[in-house]
LUMVEXKOL-518443 format. One line per 2 residues: number of its first residue (from 0); their letters; for each residue x, y, z of C-alpha. Coordinates in steps of 0.5 Angstrom, whole numbers, plus 500, padded with zeros to 3 digits. Layout:
BEGIN
NUM> a> X/Y/Z  ...
//
This chain:
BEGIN
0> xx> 148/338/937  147/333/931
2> xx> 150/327/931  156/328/926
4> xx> 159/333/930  162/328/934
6> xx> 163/322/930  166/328/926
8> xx> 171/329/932  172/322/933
10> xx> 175/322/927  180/328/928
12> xx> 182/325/933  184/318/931
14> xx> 187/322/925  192/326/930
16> xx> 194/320/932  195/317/926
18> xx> 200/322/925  203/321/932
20> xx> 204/314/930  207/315/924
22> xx> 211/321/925  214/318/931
24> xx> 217/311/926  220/317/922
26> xx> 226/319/926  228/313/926
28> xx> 227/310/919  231/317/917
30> xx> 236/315/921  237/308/918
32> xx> 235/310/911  240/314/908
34> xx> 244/308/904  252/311/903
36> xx> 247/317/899  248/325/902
38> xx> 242/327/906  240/332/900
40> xx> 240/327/895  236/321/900
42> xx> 231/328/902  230/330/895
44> xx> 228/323/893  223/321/898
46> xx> 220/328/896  219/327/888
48> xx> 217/320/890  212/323/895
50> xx> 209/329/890  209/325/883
52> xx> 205/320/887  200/325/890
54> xx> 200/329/883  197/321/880
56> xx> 193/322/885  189/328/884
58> xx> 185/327/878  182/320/882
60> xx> 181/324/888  178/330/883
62> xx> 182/336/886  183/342/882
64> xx> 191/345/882  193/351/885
66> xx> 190/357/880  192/364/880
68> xx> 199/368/883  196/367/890
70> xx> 195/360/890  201/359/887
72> xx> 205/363/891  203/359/897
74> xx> 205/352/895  212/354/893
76> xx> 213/358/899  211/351/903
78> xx> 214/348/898  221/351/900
80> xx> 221/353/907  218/346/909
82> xx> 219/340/904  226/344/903
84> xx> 229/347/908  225/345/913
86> xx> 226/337/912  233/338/908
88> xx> 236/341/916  233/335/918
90> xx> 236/330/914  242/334/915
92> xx> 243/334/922  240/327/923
94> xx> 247/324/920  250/327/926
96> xx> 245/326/932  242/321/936
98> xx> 234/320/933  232/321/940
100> xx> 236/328/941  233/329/934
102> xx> 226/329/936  227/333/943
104> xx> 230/339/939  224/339/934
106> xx> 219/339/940  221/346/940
108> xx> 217/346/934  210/349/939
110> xx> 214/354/942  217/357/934
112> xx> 208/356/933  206/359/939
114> xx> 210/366/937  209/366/929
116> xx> 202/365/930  201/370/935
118> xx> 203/375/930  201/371/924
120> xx> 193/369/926  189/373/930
122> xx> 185/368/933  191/365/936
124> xx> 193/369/941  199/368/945
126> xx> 197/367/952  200/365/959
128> xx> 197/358/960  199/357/952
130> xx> 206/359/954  207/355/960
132> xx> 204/348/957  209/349/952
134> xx> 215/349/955  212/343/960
136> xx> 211/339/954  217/341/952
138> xx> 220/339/959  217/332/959
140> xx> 221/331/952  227/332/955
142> xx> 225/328/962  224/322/956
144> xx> 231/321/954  234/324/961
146> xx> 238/317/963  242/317/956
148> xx> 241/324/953  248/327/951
150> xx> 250/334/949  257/334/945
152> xx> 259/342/943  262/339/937
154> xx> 255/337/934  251/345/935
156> xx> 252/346/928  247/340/928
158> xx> 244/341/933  242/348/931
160> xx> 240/346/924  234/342/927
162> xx> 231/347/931  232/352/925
164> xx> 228/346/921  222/347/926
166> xx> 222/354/925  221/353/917
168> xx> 215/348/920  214/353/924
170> xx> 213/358/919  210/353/913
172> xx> 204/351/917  202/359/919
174> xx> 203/361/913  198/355/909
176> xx> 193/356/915  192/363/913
178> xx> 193/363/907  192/356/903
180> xx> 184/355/906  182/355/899
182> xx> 186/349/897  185/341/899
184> xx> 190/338/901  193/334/896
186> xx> 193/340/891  197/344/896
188> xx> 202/337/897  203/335/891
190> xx> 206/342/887  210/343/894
192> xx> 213/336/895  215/338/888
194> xx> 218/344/888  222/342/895
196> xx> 224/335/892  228/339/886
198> xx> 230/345/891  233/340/895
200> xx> 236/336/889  239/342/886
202> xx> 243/344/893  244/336/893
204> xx> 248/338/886  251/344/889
206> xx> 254/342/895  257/336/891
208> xx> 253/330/893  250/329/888
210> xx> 242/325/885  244/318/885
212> xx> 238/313/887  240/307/892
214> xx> 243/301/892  240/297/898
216> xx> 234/295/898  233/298/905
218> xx> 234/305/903  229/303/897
220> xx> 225/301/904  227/306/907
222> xx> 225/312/901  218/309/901
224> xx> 215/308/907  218/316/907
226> xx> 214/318/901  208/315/903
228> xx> 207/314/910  211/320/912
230> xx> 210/323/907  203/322/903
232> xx> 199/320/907  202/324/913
234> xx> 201/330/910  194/329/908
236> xx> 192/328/914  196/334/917
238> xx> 193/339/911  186/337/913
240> xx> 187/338/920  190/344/919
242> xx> 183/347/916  179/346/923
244> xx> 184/345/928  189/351/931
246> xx> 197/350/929  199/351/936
248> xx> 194/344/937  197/340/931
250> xx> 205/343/933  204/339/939
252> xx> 205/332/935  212/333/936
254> xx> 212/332/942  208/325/943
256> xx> 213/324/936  219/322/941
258> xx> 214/319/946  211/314/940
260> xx> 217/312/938  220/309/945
262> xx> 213/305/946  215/302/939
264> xx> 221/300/942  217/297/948
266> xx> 213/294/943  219/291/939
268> xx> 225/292/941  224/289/949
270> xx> 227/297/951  224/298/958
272> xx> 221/304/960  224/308/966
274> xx> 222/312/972  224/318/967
276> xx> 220/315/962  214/315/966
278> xx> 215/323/968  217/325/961
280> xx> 210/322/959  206/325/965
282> xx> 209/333/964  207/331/957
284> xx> 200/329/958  200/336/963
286> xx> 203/341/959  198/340/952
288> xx> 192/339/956  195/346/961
290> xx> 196/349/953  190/347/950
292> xx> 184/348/955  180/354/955
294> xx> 183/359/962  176/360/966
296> xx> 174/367/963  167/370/963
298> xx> 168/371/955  164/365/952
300> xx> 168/366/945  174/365/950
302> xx> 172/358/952  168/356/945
304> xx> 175/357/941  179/354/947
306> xx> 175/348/946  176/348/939
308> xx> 183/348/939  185/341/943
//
């Protein structure tokens, strides 16, 4: 094995923490930042921010942008099914929900991705241990919050759009991992954050609330962590990741997201963890490890792309 091999893994890994980290502020920066605007219109903002930047950037990087039908066809459908419709739901339901029920119904976003991608890719198959792992992950999430979680049936609407919010991630990342191989990650991005910048924008019109920029500096705050940390930077990184790593693997962020998050209250905010802290964490660490390693199998191909994917 050459030298680069590992170093090069090394890397991956601490950029998937990386996103881990940066992914598990935004629930709560989106929940703080919407500044008296409308969620489409807030939505709308930090996307066209995020993607004129990255268009400024591409030249600098020199990436070519997307060419022919295909291409195109591929950053618009990321376009609007993930930076629209998937974050629109988002900032949307997210005015009406806790951040911490947010982050647990969007931890079903690797059980949408273990279904799309075994019909979608071939070489992610659903298997039993995938399956099971998933849902234990997912168990852990719940069991993080379950001293102070709160299910109120006047919310199901909300509540509903957040795990439709995973389903079009869900369906986005499928969709680029089998298609969008020919493209670098910024020349995807930036077309894509436009596009569902200005869908978003249009249904912030329709729906009445407007495109007006904000008056507090902490939505100003707010609206620029989003588009470059959350947004630029973050989804560099992802769209990197997704060319060597499975999209079941990289799925699996939205369940340390919520685990990120209460690290960082302990950090700053002086908030204790729990004994359901400390199990949620566990079933977490047990599920994604019991998901992302190879079942024992005679078939070397088996364990070679099991390894791969953790």
């Amino acid at each position: 094995m050459s030298r680069e091999g590992p170093r090069s893994r090394i890397l991956e890994v601490g950029l998937y923490a990386l996103l881990c980290l940066v992914w598990g502020s935004t629930w709560l920066v989106i929940k703080v930042g919407y500044g008296g605007l409308g969620p489409f219109n807030v939505a709308a903002l930090r996307f066209l921010a995020a993607g004129a930047l990255l268009s400024a950037l591409i030249p600098v990087l020199g990436v070519r942008w997307p060419r022919g039908g295909t291409q195109w066809t591929v950053v618009t459908f990321v376009g609007l099914t993930l930076f629209a419709a998937d974050y629109g739901l988002i900032y949307w339901g997210e005015q009406y929900l806790e951040s911490g029920l947010t982050a647990i119904l969007f931890a079903t976003l690797p059980l949408v991705t273990i279904g799309c991608a075994h019909v979608y890719l071939d070489a992610e198959p659903l298997t039993w241990r995938k399956l099971a792992g998933t849902l234990l992950a997912f168990l852990g999430v719940v069991a993080l919050f379950g001293d102070r979680l709160r299910l109120e049936p006047s919310k199901a609407g909300a509540m509903l759009a957040i795990i439709a919010s995973a389903f079009f991630a869900a369906v986005a990342s499928v969709t680029s991992k089998r298609h969008g191989a020919g493209l670098h990650a910024a020349a995807i991005n930036a077309p894509a954050m436009l596009v569902g910048g200005l869908a978003l924008a249009i249904v912030s019109l329709v729906v009445g609330d407007g495109c007006a920029l904000p008056r507090e500096a902490t939505t100003w705050w707010a609206v620029a962590y989003l588009a470059i940390a959350g947004s630029v930077l973050a989804f560099l990184v992802y769209f990197s990741l997704l060319r060597t790593w499975s999209v079941t693997s990289l799925s699996f962020i939205s369940v340390f997201t919520p685990a990120i998050a209460l690290v960082l209250g302990f950090l700053f905010l002086d908030e204790r963890p729990t004994r359901w802290t400390v199990l949620g964490a566990a079933l977490i660490l047990a599920g994604v490890t019991l998901a992302l390693t190879a079942s024992p199998s005679p078939a070397a191909g088996t364990r070679g792309a099991g390894r791969r994917s953790a």
